[in-house]
C-alpha positions as CSV (number, residue, x, y, z in Angstrom):
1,X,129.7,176.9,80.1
2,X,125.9,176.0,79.7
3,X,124.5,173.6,81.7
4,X,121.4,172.0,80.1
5,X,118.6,170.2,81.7
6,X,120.1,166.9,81.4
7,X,123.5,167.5,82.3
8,X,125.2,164.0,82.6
9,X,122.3,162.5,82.0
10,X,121.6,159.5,79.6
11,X,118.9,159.4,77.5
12,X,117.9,156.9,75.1
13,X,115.1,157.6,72.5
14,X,113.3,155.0,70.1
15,X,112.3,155.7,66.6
16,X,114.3,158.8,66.2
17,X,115.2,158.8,63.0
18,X,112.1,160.8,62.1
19,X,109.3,162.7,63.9
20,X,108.3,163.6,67.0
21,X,111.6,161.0,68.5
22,X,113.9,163.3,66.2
23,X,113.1,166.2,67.6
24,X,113.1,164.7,71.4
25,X,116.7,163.4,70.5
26,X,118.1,167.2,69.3
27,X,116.4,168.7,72.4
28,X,117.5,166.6,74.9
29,X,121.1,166.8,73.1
30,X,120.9,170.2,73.1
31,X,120.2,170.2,77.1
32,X,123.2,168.2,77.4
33,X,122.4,164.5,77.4
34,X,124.6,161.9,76.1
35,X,122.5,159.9,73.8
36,X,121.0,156.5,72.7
37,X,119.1,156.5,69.9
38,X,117.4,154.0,67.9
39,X,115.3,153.2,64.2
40,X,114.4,150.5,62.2
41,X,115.4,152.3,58.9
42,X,119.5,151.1,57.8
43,X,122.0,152.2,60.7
44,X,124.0,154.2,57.8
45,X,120.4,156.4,57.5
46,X,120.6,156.9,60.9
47,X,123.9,157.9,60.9
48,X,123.7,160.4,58.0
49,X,120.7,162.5,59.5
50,X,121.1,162.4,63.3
51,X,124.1,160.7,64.5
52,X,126.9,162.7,62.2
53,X,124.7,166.3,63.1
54,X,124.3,165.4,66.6
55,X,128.1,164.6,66.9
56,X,129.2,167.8,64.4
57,X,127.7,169.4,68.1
58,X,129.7,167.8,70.3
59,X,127.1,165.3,71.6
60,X,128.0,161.5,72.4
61,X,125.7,159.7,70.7
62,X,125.5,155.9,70.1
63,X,123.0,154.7,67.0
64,X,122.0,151.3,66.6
65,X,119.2,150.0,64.0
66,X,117.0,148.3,66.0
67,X,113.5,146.3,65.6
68,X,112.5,147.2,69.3
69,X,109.6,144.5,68.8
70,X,112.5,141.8,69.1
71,X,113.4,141.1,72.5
72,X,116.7,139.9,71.4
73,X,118.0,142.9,69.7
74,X,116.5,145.1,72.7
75,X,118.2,143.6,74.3
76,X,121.4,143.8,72.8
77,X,120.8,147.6,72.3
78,X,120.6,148.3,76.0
79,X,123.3,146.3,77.0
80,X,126.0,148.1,74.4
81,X,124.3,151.5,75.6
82,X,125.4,150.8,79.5
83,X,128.7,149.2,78.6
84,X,129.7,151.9,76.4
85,X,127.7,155.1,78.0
86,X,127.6,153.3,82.3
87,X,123.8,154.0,82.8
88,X,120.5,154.6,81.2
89,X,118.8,157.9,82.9
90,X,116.1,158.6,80.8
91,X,113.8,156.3,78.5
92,X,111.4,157.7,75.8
93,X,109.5,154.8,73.8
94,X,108.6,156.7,70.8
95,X,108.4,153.7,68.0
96,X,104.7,153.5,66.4
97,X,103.0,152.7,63.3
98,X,99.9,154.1,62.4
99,X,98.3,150.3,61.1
100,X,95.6,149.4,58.7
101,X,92.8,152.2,58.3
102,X,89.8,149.7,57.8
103,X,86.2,148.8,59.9
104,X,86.8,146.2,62.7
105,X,85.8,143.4,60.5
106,X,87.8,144.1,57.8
107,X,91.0,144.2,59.9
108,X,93.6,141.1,58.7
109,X,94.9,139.4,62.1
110,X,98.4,139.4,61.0
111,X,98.4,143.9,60.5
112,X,96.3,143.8,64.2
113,X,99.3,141.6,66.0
114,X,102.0,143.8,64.1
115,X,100.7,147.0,65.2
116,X,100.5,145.8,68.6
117,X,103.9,144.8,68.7
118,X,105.4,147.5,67.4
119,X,103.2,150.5,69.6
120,X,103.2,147.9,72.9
121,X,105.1,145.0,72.9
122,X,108.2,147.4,72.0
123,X,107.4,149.7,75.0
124,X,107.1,146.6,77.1
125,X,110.8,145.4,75.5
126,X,112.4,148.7,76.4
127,X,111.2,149.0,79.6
128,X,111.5,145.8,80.7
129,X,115.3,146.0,79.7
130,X,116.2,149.2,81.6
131,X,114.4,148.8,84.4
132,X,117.2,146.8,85.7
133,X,119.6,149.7,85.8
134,X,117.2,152.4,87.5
135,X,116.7,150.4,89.9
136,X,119.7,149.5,90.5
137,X,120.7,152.9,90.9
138,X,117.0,154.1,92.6
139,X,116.6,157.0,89.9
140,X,115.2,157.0,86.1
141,X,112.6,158.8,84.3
142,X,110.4,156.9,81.4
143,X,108.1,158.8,79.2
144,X,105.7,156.6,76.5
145,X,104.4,158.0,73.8
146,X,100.7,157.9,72.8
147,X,98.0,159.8,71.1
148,X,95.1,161.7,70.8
149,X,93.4,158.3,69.8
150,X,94.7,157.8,73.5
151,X,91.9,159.4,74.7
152,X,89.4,159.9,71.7
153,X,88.4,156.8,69.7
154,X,89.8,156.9,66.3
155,X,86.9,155.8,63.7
156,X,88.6,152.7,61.6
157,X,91.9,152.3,63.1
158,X,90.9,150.1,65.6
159,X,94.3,148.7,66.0
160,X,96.1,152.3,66.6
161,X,93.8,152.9,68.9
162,X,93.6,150.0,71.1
163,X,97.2,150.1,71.5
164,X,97.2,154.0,71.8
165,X,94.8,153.7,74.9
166,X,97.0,150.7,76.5
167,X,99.9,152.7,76.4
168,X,98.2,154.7,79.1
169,X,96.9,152.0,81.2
170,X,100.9,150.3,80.9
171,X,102.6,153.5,81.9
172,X,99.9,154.1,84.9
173,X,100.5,150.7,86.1
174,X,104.1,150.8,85.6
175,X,104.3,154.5,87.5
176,X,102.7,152.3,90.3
177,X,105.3,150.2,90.2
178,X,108.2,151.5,90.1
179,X,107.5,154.5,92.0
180,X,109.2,153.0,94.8
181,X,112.6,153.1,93.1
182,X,112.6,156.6,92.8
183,X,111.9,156.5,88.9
184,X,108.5,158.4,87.5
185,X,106.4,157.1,84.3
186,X,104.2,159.4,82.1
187,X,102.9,159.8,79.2
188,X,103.0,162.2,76.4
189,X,99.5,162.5,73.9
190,X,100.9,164.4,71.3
191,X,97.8,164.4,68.8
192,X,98.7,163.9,64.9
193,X,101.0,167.1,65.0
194,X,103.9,166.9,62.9
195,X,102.6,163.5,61.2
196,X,100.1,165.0,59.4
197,X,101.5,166.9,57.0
198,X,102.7,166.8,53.2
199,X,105.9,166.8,53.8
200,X,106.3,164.2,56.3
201,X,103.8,162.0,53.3
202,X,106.7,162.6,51.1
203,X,109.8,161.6,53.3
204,X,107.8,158.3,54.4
205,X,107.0,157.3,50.3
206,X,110.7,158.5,49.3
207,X,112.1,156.2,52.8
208,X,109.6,153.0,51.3
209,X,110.9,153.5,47.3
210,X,107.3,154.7,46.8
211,X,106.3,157.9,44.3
212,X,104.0,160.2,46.2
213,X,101.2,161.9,44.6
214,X,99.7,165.1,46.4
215,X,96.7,164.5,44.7
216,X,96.4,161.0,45.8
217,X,97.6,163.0,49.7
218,X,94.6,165.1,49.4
219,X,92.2,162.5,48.2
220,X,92.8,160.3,50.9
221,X,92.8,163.1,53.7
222,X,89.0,163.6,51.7
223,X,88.3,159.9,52.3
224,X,89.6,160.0,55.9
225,X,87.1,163.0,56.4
226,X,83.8,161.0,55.2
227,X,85.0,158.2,57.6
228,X,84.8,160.0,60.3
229,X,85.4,163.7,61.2
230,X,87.4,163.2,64.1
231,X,90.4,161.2,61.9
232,X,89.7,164.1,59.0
233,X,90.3,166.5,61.6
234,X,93.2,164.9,63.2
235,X,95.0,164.8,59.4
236,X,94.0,168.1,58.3
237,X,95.4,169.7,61.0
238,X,92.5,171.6,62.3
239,X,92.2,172.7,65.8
240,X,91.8,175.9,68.2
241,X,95.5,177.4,67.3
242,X,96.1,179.3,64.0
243,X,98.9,176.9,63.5
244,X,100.1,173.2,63.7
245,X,102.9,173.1,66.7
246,X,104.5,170.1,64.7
247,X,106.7,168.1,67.3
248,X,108.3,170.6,68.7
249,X,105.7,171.3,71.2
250,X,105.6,167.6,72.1
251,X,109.5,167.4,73.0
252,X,109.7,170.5,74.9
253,X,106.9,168.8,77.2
254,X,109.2,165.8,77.2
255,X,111.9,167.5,78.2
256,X,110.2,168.5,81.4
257,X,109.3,165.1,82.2
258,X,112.8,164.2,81.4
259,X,114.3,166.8,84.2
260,X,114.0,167.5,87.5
261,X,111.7,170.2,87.5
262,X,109.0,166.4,87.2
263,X,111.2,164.9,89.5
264,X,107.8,164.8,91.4
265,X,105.4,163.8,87.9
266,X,104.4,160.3,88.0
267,X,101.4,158.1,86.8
268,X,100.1,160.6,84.5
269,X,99.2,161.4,80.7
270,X,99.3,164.9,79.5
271,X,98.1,165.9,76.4
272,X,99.8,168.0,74.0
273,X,97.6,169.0,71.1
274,X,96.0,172.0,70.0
275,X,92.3,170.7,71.1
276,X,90.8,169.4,73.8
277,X,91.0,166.3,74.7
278,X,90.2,164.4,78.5
């Protein structure tokens, strides 16, 4: 019989109905962790493309739609998890939204204080709620997810980025923290890989009822490019390697975080792009 990386471990993942999140949530299963997973999109969507697959595979998986913004149902979703599933191991806040792509001054208040709650107050939520648990049992591993814009200003998305670079300075802080529990924070920068492609365009317009256009696609990837050559850059897809890693490259790192191979990783933020980044 295999024995995976995470072996009677928990895990629960945010925003894993898609993306980079999805591909953290197979992985892990895959390694043997029973999972958690969470999305904002209906529970029945959830259901259909991860849940059922994931359980077809012999994986216990719980799947709850959840606005991990609202303290409330956070709440609620970690509380079901540890009654049903006895612990919470391993935490990856993957939730995001990419916000408005405008100049400072152009940016509506109400778009800046929803993409702040959805890229950090949700990471705050999550953590905050099982924090309880690893410390209770002195042993847990968080890994937030941020971005390129992380570490290099995005041009225009001033929102993205703002929250991009405090997920770094939360996760370093809460490393400091908690650190004394015997539970390790980090960071994952995955860049725009596996978000910046057609096909990911289309599944996002078919999820909102929109019709997609792949001449309208490339026309904006054009307009991101006059912007600002960094955000063309980061869209396109262009970078040192002949090919885009898409998410998979970004899970596999989380993975090792998520073992305990990291057991002695905390505080930091690693990038995981096909560039160069600091």
């Amino acid at each position: 019989m295999h024995l995976g990386k995470l072996s009677n471990k928990v895990a629960m993942v945010t925003g894993a109905g898609r993306g980079h999140a999805e591909a953290i949530a197979r992985l892990f299963a895959k390694e043997g962790a029973t999972l958690s997973i969470c999305d904002i999109i209906p529970l029945k969507e959830l259901e259909r493309t991860v849940g059922s697959a994931l359980r077809a595979e012999g994986v216990q998986v719980l799947c709850f739609q959840t606005d991990v913004s609202k303290e409330e149902q956070v709440n609620k979703m970690v509380q079901k998890t540890i009654k049903e599933l006895d612990t919470i191991d391993i935490l990856v806040n993957v939730v995001g939204m990419a916000g408005p792509t405008l100049d400072v001054w152009d940016v509506p208040f109400d778009l800046w204080k929803r993409t702040l709650a959805v890229n950090l107050d949700s990471m705050f939520l999550c953590t905050k709620a099982v924090l309880p648990e690893m410390i209770r049992k002195k042993s847990g591993r968080i890994i937030n997810y941020s971005s390129g814009a992380g570490k290099v200003p995005l041009p225009h998305r001033s929102p993205y980025t703002t929250t991009k670079m405090g997920v770094i300075g939360f996760t370093r802080t809460l490393a400091a923290e908690v650190g004394r529990f015997n539970i390790t924070a980090n960071t994952v920068c995955p860049g725009w890989s596996g978000m910046r492609n057609m096909e990911l365009a289309q599944a996002r317009a078919k999820y909102l009822g929109k019709p997609f256009n792949e001449d309208d696609y490339k026309k904006q990837l054009e307009e991101y490019e006059q912007k600002g050559v960094l955000a063309g850059r980061w869209l396109t897809g262009e970078g040192y390697l002949p090919k885009i890693s898409g998410p998979q490259a970004a899970a596999n790192l989380t993975l090792w975080l998520a073992s305990d191979d990291a057991c002695m990783i905390t505080g930091q933020d690693i990038n995981a792009t096909d560039w160069v980044m600091w």
